[in-house]
C-alpha positions as CSV (number, residue, x, y, z in Angstrom):
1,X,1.1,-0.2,-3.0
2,X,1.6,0.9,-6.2
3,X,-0.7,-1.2,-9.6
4,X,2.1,-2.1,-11.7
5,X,1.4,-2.5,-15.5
6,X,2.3,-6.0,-16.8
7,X,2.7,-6.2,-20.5
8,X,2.0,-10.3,-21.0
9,X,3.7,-11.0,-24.8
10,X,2.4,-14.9,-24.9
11,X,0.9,-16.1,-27.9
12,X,-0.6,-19.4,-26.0
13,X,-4.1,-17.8,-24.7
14,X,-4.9,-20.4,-22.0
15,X,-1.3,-19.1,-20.2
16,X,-1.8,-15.2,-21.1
17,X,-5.2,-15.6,-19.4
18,X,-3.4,-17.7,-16.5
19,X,-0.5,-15.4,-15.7
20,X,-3.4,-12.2,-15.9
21,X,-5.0,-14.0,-13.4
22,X,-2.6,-14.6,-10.6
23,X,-1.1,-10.7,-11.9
24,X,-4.8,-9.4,-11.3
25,X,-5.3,-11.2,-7.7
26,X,-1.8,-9.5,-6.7
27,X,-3.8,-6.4,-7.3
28,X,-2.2,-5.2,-10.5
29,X,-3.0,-4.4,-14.3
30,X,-2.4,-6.8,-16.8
31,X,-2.0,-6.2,-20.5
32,X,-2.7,-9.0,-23.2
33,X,-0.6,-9.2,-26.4
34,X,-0.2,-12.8,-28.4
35,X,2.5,-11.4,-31.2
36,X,5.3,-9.4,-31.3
37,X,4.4,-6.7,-33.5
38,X,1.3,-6.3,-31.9
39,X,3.2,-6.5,-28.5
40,X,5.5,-3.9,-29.1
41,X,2.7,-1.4,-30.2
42,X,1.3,-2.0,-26.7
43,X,4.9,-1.6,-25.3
44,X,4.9,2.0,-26.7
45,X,1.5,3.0,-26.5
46,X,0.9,1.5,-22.6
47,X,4.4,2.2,-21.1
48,X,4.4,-0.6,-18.8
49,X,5.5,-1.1,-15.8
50,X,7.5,-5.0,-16.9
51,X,7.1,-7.2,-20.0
52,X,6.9,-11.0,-19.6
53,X,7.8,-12.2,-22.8
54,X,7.5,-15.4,-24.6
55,X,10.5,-16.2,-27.1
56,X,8.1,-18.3,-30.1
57,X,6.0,-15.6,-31.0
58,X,4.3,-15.4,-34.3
59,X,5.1,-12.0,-36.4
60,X,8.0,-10.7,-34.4
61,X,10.2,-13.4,-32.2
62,X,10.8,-12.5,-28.6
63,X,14.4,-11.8,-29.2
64,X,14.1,-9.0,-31.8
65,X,11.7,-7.6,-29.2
66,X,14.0,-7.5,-26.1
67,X,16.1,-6.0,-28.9
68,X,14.0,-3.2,-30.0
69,X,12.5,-2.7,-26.1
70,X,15.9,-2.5,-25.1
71,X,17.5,-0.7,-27.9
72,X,14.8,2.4,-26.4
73,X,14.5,1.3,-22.5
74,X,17.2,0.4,-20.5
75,X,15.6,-0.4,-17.5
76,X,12.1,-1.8,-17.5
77,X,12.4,-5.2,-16.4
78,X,11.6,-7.7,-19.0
79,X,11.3,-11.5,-17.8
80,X,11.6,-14.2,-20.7
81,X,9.3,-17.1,-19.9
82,X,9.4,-19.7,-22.5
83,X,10.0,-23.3,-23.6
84,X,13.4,-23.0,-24.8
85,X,15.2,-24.7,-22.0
86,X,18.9,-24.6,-23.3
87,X,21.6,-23.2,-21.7
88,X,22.7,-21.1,-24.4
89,X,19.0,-19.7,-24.9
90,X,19.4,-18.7,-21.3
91,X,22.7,-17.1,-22.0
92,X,21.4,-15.3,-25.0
93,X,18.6,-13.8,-23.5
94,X,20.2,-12.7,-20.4
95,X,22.7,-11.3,-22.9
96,X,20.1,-9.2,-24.4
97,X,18.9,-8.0,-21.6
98,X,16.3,-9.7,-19.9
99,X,16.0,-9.6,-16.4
100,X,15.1,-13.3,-15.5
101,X,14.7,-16.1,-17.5
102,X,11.8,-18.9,-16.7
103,X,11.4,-22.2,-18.6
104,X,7.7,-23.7,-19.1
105,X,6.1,-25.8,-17.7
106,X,6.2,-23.0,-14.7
107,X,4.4,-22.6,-11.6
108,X,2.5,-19.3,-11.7
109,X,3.4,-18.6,-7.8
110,X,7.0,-18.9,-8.6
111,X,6.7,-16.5,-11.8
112,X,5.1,-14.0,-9.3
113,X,7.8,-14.4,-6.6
114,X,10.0,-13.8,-9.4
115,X,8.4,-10.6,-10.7
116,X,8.4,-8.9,-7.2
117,X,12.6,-9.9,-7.2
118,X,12.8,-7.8,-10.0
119,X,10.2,-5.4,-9.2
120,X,12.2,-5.2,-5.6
121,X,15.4,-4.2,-7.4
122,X,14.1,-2.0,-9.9
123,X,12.3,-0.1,-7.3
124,X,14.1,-0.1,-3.9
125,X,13.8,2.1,-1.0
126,X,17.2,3.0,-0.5
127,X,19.2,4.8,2.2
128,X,22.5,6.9,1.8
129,X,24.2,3.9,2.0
130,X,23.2,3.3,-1.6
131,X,25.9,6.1,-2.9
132,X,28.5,5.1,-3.7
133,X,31.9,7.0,-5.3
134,X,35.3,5.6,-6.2
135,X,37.8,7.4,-8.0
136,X,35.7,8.0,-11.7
137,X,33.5,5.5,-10.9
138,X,29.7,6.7,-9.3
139,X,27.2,4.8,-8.4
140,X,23.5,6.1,-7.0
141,X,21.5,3.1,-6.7
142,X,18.0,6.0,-5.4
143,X,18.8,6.9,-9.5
144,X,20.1,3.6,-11.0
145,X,22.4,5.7,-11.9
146,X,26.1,4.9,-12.6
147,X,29.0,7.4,-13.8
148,X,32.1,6.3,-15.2
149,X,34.8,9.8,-15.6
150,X,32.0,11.5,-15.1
151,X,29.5,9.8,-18.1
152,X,26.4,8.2,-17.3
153,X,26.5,4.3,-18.9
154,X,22.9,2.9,-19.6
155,X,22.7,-0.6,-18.4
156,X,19.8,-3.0,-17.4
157,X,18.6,-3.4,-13.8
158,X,20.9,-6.5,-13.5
159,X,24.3,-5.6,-14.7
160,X,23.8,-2.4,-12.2
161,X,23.3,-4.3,-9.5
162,X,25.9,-7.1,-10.0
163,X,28.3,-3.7,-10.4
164,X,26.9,-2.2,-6.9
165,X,27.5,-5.4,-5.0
166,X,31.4,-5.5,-6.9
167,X,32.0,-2.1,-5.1
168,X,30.3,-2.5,-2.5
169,X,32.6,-5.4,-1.5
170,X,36.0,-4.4,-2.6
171,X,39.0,-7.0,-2.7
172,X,37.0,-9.7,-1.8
173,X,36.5,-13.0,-4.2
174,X,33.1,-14.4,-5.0
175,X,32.4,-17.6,-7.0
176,X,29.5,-17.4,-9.9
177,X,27.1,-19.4,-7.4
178,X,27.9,-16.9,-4.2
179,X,27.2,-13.5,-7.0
180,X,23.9,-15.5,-8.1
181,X,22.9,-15.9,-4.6
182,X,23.8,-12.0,-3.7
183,X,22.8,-10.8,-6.7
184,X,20.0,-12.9,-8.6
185,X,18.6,-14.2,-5.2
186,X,19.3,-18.1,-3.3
187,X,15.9,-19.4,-5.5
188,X,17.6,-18.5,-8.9
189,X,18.3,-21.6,-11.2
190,X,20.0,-20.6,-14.3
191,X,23.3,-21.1,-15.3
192,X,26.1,-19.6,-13.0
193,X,27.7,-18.4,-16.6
194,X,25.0,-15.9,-16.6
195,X,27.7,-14.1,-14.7
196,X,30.6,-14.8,-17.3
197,X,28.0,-13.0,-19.6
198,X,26.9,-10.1,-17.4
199,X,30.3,-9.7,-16.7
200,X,32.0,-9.3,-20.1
201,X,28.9,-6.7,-20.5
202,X,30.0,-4.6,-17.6
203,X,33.8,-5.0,-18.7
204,X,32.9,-3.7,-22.3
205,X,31.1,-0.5,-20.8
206,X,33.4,0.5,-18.2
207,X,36.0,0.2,-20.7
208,X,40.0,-0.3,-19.8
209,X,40.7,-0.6,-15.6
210,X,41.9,2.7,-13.8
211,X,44.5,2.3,-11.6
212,X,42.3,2.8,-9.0
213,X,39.9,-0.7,-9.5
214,X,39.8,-3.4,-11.9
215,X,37.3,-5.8,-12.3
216,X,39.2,-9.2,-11.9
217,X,38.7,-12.8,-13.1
218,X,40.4,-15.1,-10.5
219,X,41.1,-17.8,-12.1
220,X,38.9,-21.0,-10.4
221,X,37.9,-19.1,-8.4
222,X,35.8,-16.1,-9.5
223,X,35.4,-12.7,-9.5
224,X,36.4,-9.7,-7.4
225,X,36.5,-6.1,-7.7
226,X,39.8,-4.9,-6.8
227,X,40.8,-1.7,-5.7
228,X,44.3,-0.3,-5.0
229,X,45.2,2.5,-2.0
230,X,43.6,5.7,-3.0
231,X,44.7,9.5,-2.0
């Protein structure tokens, strides 16, 4: 199995040196930051393999740095752990980017399971299957890649995978619970308007519908990806 490098952004000691623990006894690497400037130098210079990220971080604030991470890497998967409990500061840092979003207190066990979700996703072992191609719309899930007229979009781990299981599934309804349990996994317990927000983000990058598949808000219902007869 592959080490992964775990960049810990945390400016409480006591849990850095707890999550580096449980991190190290999985058999990985972890990397110890407790501020944000000093936690994006590592980001750069280290090139790890996930960030867990704290939001009330002295210096820089853990939302400027999912900016800036994100603003330069589109995919490595960042997970917000933090005390901020709200919805709307679940919403907000989902809309920046992060993968997963944890509230302290947290049970180390459960942050792992949660790491190897993402780590799962962001590093699958895929088949053919994983290719798929409507008209002007690509989508190679072996690249995390997706096309759109032939341009390749840059979008997190998330919104990619909420777009693959869309077209994957065409003309069939989901509620936001039934995507969160496809997509997010059946132990995920954020707010089922993370999918509102995820996707207004994958609206706003394919751009306008083709006439070929729309992405469609059912009213009460949900969402579907809907695609007409093709030649």
């Amino acid at each position: 199995m592959k080490k992964w490098k775990v960049l810990i952004i945390e400016d409480d000691v006591n849990i850095c040196e707890l999550i580096s623990l449980y991190i190290e006894k999985q058999g990985h690497i972890a990397i110890l930051s407790t501020d944000g400037e000093d936690g994006l130098s590592k980001f750069y210079d280290e090139q790890p393999d996930m960030i867990i990220l704290d939001i009330m971080l002295p210096k820089l604030d853990g939302w400027q740095v999912c900016k800036d991470i994100r603003r330069d890497n589109s995919t490595i998967p960042i997970i917000m752990l933090t005390g901020m409990g709200e919805s709307y500061d679940k919403i907000r840092g989902l809309d920046l980017g992060a993968d997963d979003y944890i509230v302290k207190p947290f049970d180390p066990n459960e942050l792992i399971a949660r790491m190897k979700a993402v780590m799962r996703r962001v590093h699958p072992l895929f088949d053919e299957k994983e290719l798929i191609d409507w008209p002007s719309l690509a989508i190679d899930m072996n690249q995390y890649q997706v096309l759109v007229h032939g341009k390749e979009l840059t979008m997190p781990p998330k919104e990619l995978e909420l777009l693959y299981f869309f077209a994957t599934h065409p003309n069939q309804v989901f509620s936001r619970l039934q995507l969160l349990d496809q997509v997010w996994g059946f132990d995920f317990d954020g707010d089922p308007r993370t999918i509102d927000v995820h996707v207004k983000r994958l609206r706003e990058k394919l751009g306008h519908p083709t006439t070929q598949w729309a992405l469609k808000t059912i009213r009460g219902v949900g969402y579907k990806f809907e695609v007409t007869a093709v030649d």
